[in-house]
OpenMM code with the backbone's topology and positions (N, CA, C; nanometers):
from openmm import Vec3, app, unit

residues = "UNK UNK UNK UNK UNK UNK UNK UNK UNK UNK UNK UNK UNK UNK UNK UNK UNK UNK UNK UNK UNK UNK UNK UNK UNK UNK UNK UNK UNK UNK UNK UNK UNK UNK UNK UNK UNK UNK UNK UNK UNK UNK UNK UNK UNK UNK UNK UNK UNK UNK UNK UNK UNK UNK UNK UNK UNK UNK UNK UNK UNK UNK UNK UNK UNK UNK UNK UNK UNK UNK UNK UNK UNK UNK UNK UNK UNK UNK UNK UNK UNK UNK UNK UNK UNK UNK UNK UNK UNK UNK UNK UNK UNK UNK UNK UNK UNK UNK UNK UNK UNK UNK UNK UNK UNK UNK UNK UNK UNK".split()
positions = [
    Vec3(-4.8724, 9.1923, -6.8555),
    Vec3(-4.8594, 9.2810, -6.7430),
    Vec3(-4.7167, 9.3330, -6.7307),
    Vec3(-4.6341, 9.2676, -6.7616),
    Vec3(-4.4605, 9.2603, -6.7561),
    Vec3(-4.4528, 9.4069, -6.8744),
    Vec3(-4.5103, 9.3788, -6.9533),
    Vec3(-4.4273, 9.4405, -7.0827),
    Vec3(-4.5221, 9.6250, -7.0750),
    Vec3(-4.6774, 9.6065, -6.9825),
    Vec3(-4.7258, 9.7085, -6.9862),
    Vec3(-4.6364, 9.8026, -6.8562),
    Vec3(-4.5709, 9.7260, -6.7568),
    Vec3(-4.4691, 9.8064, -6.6330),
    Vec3(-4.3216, 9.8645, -6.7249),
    Vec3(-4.3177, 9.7909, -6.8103),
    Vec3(-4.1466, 9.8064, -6.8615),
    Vec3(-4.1651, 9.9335, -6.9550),
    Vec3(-4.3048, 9.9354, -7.0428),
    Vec3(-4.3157, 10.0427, -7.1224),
    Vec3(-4.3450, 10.2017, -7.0239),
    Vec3(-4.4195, 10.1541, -6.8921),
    Vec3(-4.4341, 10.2697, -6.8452),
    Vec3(-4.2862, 10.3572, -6.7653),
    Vec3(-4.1845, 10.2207, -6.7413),
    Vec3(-4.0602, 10.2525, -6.6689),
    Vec3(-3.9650, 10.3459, -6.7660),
    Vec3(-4.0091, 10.2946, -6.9030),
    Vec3(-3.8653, 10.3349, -7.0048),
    Vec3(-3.9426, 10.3616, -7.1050),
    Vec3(-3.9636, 10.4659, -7.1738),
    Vec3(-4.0440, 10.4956, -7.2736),
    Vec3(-3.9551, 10.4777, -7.4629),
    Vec3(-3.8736, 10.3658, -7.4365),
    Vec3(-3.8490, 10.4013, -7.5714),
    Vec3(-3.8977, 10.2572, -7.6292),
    Vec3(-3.9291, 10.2323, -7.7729),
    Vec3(-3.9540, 10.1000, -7.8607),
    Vec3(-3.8574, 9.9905, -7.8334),
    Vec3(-3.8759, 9.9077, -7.7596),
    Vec3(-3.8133, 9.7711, -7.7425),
    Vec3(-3.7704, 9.7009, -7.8925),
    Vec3(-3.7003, 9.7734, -7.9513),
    Vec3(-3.6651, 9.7153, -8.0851),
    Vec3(-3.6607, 9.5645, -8.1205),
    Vec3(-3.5611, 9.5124, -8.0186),
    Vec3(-3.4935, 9.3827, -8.0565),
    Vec3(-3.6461, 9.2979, -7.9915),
    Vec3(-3.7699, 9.3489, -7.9111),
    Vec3(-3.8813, 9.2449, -7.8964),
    Vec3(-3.9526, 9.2590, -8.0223),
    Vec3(-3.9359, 9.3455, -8.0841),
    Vec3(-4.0100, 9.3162, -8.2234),
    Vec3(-4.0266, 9.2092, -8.3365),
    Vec3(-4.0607, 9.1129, -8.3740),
    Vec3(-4.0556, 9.0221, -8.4595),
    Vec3(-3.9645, 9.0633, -8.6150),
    Vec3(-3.8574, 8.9816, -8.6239),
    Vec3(-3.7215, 8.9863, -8.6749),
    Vec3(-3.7855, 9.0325, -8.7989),
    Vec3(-3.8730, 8.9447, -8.9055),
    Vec3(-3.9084, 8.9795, -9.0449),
    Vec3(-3.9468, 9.1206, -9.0496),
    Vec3(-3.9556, 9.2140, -9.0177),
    Vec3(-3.9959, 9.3211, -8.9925),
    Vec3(-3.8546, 9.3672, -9.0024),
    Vec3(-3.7513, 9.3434, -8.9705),
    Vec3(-3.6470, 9.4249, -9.0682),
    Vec3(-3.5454, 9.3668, -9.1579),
    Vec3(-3.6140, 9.3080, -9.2633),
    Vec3(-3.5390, 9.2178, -9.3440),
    Vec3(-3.4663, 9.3250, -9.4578),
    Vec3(-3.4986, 9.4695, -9.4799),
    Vec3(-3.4354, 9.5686, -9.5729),
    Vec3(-3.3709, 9.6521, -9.4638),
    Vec3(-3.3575, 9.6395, -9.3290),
    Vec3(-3.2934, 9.7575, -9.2823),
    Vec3(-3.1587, 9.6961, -9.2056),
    Vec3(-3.0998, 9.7633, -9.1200),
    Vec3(-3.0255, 9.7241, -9.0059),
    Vec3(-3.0947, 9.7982, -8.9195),
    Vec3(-3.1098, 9.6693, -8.8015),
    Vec3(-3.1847, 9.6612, -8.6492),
    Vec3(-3.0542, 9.7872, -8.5514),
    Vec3(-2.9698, 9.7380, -8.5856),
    Vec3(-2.8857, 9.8308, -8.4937),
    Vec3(-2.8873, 10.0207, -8.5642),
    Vec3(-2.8574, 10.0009, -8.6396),
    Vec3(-2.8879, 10.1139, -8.6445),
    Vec3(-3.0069, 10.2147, -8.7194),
    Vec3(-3.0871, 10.1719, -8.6934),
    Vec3(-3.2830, 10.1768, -8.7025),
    Vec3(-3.3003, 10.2822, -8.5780),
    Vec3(-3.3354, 10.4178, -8.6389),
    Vec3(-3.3928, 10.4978, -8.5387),
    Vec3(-3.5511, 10.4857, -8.5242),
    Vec3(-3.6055, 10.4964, -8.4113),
    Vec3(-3.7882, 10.4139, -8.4328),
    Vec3(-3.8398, 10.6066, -8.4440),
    Vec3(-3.7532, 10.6608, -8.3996),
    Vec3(-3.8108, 10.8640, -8.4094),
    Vec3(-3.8345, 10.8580, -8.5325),
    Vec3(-3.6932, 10.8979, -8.6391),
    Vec3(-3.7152, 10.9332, -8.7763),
    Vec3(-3.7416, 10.8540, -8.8169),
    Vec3(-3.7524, 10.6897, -8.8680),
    Vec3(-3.8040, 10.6443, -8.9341),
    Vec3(-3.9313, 10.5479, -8.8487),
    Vec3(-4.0454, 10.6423, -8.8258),
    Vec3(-4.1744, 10.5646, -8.7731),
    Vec3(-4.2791, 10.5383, -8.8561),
    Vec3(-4.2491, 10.6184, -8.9959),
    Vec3(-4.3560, 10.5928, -9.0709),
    Vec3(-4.3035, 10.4287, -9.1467),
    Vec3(-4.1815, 10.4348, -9.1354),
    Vec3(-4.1233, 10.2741, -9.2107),
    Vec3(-4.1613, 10.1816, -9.1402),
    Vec3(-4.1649, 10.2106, -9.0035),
    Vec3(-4.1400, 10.0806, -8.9107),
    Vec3(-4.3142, 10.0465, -8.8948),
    Vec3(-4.4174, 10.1644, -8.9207),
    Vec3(-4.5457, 10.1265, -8.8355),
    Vec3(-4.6095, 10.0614, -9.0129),
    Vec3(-4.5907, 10.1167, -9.1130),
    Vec3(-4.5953, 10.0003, -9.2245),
    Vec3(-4.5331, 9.8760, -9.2327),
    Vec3(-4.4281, 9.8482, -9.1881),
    Vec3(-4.3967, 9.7700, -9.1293),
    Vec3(-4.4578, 9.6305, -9.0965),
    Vec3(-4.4834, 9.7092, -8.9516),
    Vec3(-4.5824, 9.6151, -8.8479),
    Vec3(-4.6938, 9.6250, -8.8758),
    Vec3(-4.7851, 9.6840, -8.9887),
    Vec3(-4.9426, 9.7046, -9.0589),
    Vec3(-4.9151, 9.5753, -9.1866),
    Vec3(-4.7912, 9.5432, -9.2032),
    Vec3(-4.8222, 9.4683, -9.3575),
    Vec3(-4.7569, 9.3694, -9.3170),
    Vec3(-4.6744, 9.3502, -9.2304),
    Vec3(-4.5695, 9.1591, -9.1622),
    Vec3(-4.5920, 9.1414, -9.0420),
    Vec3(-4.6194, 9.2141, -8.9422),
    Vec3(-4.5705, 9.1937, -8.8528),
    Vec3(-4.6825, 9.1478, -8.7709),
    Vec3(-4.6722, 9.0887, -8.6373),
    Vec3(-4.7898, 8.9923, -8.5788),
    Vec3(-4.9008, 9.1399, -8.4534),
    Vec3(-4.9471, 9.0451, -8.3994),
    Vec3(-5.0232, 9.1526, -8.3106),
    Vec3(-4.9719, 9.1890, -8.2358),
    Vec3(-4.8570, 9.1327, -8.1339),
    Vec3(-4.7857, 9.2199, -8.0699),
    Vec3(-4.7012, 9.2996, -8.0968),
    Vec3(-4.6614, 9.2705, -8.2524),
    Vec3(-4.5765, 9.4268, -8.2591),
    Vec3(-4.6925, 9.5109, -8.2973),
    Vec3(-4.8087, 9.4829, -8.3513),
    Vec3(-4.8882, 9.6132, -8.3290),
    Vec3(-4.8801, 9.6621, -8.1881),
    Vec3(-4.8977, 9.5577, -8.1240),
    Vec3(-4.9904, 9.6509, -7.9265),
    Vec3(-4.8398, 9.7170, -7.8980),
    Vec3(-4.6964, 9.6559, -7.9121),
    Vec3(-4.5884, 9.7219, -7.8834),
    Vec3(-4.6169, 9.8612, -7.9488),
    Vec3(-4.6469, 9.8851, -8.0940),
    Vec3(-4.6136, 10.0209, -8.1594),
    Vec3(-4.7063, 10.1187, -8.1509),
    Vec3(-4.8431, 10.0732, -8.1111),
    Vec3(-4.9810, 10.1282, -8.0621),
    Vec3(-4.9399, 10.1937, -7.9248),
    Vec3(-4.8934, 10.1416, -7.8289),
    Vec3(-4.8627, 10.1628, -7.6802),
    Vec3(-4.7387, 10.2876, -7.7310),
    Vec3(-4.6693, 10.2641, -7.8131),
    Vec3(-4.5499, 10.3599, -7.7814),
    Vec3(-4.5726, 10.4622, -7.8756),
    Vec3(-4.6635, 10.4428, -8.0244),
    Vec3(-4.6803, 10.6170, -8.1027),
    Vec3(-4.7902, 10.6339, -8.0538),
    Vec3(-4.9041, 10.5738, -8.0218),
    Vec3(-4.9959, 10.5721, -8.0207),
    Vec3(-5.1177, 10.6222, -8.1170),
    Vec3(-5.2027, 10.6165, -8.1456),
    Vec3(-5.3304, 10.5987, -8.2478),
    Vec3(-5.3183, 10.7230, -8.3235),
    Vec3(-5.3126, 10.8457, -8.2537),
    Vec3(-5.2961, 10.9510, -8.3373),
    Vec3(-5.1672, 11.0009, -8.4534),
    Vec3(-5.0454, 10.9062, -8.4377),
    Vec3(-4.9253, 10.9533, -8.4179),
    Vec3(-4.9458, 10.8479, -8.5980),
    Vec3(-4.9923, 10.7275, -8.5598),
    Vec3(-4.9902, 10.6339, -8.6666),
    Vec3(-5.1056, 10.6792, -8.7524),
    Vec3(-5.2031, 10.7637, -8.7380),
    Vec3(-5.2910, 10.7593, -8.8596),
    Vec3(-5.2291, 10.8740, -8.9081),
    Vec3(-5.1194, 10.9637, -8.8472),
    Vec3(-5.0735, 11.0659, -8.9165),
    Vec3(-4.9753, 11.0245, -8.9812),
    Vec3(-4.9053, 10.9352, -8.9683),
    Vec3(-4.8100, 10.8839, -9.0469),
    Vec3(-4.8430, 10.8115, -9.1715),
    Vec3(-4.9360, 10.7363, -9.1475),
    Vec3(-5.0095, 10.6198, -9.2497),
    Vec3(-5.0610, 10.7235, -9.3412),
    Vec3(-5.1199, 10.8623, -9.3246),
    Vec3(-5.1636, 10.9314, -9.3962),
    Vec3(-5.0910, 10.9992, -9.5070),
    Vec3(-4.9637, 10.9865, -9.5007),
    Vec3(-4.8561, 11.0330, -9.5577),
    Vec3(-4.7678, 10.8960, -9.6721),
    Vec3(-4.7903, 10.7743, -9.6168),
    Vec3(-4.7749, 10.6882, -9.6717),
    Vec3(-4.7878, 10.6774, -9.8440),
    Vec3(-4.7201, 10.6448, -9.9516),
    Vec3(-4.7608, 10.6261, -10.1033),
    Vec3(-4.8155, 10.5062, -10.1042),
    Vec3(-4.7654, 10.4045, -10.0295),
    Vec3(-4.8404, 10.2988, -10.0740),
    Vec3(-4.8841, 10.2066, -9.9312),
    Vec3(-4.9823, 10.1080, -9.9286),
    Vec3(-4.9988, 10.0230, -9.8200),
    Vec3(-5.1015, 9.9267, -9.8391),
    Vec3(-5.0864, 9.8109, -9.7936),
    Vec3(-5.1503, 9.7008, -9.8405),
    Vec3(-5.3286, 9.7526, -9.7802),
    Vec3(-5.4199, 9.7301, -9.8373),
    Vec3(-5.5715, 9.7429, -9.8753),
    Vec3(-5.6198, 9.6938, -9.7355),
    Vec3(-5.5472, 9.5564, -9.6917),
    Vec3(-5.6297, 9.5301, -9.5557),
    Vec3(-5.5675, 9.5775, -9.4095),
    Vec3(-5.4448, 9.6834, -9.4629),
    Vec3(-5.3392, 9.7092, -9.4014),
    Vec3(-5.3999, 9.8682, -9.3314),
    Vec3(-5.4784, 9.9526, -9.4640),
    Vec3(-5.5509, 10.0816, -9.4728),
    Vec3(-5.7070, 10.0130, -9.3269),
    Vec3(-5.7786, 9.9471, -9.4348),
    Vec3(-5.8688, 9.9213, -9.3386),
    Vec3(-5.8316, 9.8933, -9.1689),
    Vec3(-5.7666, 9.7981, -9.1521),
    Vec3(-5.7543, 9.7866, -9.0154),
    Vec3(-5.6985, 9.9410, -8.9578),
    Vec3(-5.5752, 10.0064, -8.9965),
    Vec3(-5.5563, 10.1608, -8.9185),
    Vec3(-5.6686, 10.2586, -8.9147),
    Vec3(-5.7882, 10.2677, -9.0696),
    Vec3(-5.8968, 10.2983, -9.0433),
    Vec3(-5.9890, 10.3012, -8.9251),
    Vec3(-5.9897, 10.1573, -8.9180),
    Vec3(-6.0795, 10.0811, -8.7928),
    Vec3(-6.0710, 10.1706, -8.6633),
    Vec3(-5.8940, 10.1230, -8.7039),
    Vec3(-5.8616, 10.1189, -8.5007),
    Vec3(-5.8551, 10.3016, -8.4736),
    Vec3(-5.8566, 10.3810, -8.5768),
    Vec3(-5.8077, 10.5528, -8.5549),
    Vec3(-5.9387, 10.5860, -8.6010),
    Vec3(-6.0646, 10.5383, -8.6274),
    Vec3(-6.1809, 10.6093, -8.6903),
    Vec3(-6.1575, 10.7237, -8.8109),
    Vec3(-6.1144, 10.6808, -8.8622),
    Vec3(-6.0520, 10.7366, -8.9935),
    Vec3(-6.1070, 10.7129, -9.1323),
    Vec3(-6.1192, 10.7873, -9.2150),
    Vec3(-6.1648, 10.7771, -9.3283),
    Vec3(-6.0837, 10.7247, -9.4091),
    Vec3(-6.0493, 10.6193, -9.5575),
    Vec3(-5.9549, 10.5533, -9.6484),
    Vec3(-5.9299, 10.6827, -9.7335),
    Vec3(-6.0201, 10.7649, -9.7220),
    Vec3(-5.9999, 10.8812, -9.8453),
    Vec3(-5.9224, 10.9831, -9.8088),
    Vec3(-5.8639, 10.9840, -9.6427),
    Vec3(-5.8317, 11.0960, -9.5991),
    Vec3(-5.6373, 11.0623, -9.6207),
    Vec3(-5.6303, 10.9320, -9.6448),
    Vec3(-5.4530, 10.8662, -9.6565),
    Vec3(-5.4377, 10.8851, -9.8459),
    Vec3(-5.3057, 10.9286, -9.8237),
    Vec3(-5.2414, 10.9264, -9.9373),
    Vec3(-5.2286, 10.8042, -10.0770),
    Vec3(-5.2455, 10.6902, -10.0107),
    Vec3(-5.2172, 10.5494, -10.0637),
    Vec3(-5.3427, 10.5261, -10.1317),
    Vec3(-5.4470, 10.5365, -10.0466),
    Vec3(-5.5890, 10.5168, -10.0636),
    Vec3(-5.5756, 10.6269, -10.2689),
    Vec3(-5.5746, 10.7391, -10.2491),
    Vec3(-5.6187, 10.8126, -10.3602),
    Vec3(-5.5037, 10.7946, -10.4360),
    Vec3(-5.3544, 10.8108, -10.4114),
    Vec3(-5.2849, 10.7528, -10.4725),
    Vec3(-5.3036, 10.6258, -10.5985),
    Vec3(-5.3391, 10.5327, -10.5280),
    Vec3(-5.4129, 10.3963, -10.6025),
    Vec3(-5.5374, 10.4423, -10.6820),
    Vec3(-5.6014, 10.5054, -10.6464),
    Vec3(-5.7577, 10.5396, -10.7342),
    Vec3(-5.6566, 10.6051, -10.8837),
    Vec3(-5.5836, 10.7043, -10.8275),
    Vec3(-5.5096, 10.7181, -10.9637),
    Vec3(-5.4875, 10.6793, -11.0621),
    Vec3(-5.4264, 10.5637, -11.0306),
    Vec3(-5.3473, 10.4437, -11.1196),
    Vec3(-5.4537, 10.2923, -11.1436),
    Vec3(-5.5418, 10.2712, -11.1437),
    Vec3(-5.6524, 10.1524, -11.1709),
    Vec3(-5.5702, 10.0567, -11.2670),
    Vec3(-5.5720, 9.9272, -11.2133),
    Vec3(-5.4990, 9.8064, -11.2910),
    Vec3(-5.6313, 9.8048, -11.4199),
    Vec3(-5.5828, 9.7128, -11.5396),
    Vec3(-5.6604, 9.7175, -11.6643),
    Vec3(-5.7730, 9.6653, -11.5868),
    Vec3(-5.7177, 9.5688, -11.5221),
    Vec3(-5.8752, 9.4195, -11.5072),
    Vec3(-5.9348, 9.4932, -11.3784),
    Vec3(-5.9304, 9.5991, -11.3214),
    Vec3(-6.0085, 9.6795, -11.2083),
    Vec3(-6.0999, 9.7867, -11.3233),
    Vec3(-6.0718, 9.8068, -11.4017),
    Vec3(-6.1500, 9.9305, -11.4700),
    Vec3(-6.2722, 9.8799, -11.5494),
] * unit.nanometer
topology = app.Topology()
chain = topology.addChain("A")
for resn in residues:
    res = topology.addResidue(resn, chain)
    for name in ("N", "CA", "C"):
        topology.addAtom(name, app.Element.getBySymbol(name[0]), res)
């Protein structure tokens, strides 16, 4: 209830509540969540726990992330399905998805 009043008071990404492993290649301080949202919401789709999803869901919200994810080269398989799920989205309509059909490992063919 706390964190749904604070998001409606101040609309920007509570960075530092985000779970730390989630920026083990960047710097936290100077991490813009604007320009780089497609880094941060792969991110929180492939490490990060459920509340940094509901944090990053609440603040791009559903449309904002399947447009981003769609643009994505690569993303973990159960990472596609779940943004699928939650945006009613097709796997064929993201970049990663056909990307990968591309390239088939030996022992997949």
């Amino acid at each position: 209830m706390a964190y749904t009043l604070f998001m409606a008071m101040d609309k920007r990404l509570p960075i530092e509540n985000l779970s730390p492993v989630l920026f083990w290649d960047i710097d936290r301080d100077q991490f813009d969540p604007e320009k780089n949202s497609a880094q941060l919401i792969q991110h929180v789709l492939e490490c990060g726990e459920l509340d940094d999803w509901r944090m990053v869901r609440d603040y791009y919200g559903l449309d904002r992330i399947a447009t981003d994810c769609k643009g994505l080269r690569s993303l973990a398989p159960e990472a596609l399905s779940f943004v699928c799920a939650m945006t009613g989205t097709r796997k064929e309509d993201y970049r990663c998805y056909n990307f990968r059909q591309s390239f088939p490992t030996l022992w997949n063919s």
